[in-house]
N, C-alpha and C positions, 0 to 999 in steps of 0.2 A: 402226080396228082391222083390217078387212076389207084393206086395201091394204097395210098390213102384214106382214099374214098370209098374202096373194096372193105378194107380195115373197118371206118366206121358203119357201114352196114351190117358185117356181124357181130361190133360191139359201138353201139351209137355212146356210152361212156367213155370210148378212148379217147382222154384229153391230148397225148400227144399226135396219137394221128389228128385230131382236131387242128390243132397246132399248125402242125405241115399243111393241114388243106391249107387254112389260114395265110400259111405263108404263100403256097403257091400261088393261090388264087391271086394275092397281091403283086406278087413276081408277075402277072400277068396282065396286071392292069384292073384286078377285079377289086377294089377295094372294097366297097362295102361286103360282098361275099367274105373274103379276107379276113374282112372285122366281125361278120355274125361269127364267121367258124372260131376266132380265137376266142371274143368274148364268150362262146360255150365251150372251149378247153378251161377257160381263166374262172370259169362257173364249179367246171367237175373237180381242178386242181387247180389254184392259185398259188401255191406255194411253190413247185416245182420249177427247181432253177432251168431247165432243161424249159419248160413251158415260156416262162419268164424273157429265156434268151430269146426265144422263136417271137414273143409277142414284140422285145425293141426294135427285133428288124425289121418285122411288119410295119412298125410306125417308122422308122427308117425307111424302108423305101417307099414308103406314102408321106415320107418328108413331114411328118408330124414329130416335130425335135421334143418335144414339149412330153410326149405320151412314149418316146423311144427313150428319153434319160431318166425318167421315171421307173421303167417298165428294165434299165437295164441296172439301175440304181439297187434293183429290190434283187435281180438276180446275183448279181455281184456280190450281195449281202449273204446271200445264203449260201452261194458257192463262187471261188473266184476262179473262172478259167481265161485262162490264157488266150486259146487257143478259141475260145467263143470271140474272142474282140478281133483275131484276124477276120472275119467272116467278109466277106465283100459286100454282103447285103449292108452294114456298116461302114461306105463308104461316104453314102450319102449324109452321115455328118460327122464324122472322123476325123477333119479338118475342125473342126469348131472347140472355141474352151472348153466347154461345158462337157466335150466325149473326153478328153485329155483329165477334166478335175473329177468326172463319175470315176474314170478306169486306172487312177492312180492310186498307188496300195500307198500308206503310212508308215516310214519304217521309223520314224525316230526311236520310239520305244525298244527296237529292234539295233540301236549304233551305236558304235563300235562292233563290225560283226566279228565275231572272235569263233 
């Protein structure tokens, strides 16, 4: 959090150090801090899948299902990683349809793979 926070004092624009406060502060229990710091990464850059991932986990672990499949719906669109849906911070709804029908790719168009 600390390197984060060093980060946006000499660039208060860094949306991804934004981002990380964001998540930190959530990992902590700070939620509304959490939510100021992303909704100003999500101000400087919305598009950034990278920002995008950091924003579903925050509503992931502040159990807001509703603002985490949205928010992971939009990054998945722009870039699909893999390796973003192991995250644990995505535990907390990883079990539920709704993560299972956001993070599944469509291969029909894709069968017969030859």
């Amino acid at each position: 959090l600390t390197i984060a926070q060093q980060t946006i004092e000499a660039n208060s624009n860094d949306a991804r150090a934004l981002s990380f406060v964001g998540l930190f502060h959530s990992r902590l229990g700070n939620f509304s801090d959490g939510e100021t710091a992303m909704n100003r990464a999500m101000q400087i850059d919305s598009t950034s899948p990278d920002i995008l991932y950091r924003s579903a986990e925050l509503y992931s672990i502040q159990s807001d299902t509703q603002k985490a499949y949205i928010a992971l719906a939009h990054a998945l669109r722009r870039k699909y990683d893999f390796a973003e849906l192991l995250n644990l911070d995505f535990s907390f709804i990883a079990r539920e349809p709704e993560f299972l029908s956001a993070v599944t790719r469509k291969f029909e168009d894709q069968w017969p793979i030859k």
